[in-house]
N, C-alpha and C positions, 0 to 999 in steps of 0.2 A: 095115644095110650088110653086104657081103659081108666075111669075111676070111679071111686065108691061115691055113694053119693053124697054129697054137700064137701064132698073134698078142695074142691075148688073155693066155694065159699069161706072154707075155714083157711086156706092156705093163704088167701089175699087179703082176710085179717089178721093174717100171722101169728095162727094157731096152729103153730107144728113142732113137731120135736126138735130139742138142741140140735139131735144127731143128721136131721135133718140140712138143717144152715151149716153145718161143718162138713156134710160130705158133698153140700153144694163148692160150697169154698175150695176143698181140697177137687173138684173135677178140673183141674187145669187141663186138662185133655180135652175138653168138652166147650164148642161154642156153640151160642144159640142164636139165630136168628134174632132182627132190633125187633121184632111186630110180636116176638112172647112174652109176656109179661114175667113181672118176677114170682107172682105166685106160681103160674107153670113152670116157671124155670127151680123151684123149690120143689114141686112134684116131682120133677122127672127125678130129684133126688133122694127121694122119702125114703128116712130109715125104718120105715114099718112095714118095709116088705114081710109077709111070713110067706116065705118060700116059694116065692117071684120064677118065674122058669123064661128062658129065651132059648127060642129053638132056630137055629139058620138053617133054611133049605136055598139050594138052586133058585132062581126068581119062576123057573118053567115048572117045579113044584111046587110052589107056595100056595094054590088053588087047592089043587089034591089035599092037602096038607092040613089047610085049614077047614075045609069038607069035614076030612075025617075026625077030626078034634071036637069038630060041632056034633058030630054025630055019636060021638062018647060024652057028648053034652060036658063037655070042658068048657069053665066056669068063664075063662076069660081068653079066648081065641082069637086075634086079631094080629092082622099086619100091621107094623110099628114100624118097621125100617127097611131102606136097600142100603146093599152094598153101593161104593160108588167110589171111583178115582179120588185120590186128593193124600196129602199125609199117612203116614200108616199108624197108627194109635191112637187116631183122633176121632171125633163122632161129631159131626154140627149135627144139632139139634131144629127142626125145622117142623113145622106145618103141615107143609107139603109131604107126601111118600113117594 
């Protein structure tokens, strides 16, 4: 995932919002990988999104896709995630894409 910068630094001195640790807490849906630390694992939760967007394409689109997003110079354009077999309402959270 993309982030601002020194976010990482402030999250793993645990300088982040309540809203933050609580919608970490309430992600019962959501496993992480043992090798992310808890400040990533605090990020992927950040209640300071302002107007955070997820777009799901086809995996045969996701190229096209993100071409064209860079070229309307969209501010944070990148692949975050596949689909993939396992539970249906769940998300593990990994590293890997």
């Amino acid at each position: 995932m993309p982030l601002l910068d020194r976010a990482y630094e402030l999250a793993n001195r645990g300088v982040v919002p309540g809203g933050t640790e609580r919608n970490l807490a309430a992600a019962t849906w959501a496993s992480f990988d043992d090798d992310l630390s808890p400040a990533e694992r605090l990020l992927c939760a950040d209640a300071q999104t302002s107007g955070g967007l997820l777009i799901s394409v086809a995996a045969d689109q996701a190229n096209y896709l993100l071409q064209r997003l860079r070229e309307e110079e969209t501010l944070a354009a990148n692949a975050i995630g596949r689909i993939s077999d396992g539970p249906a309402g769940t998300i593990r959270v990994s590293r890997r894409l």
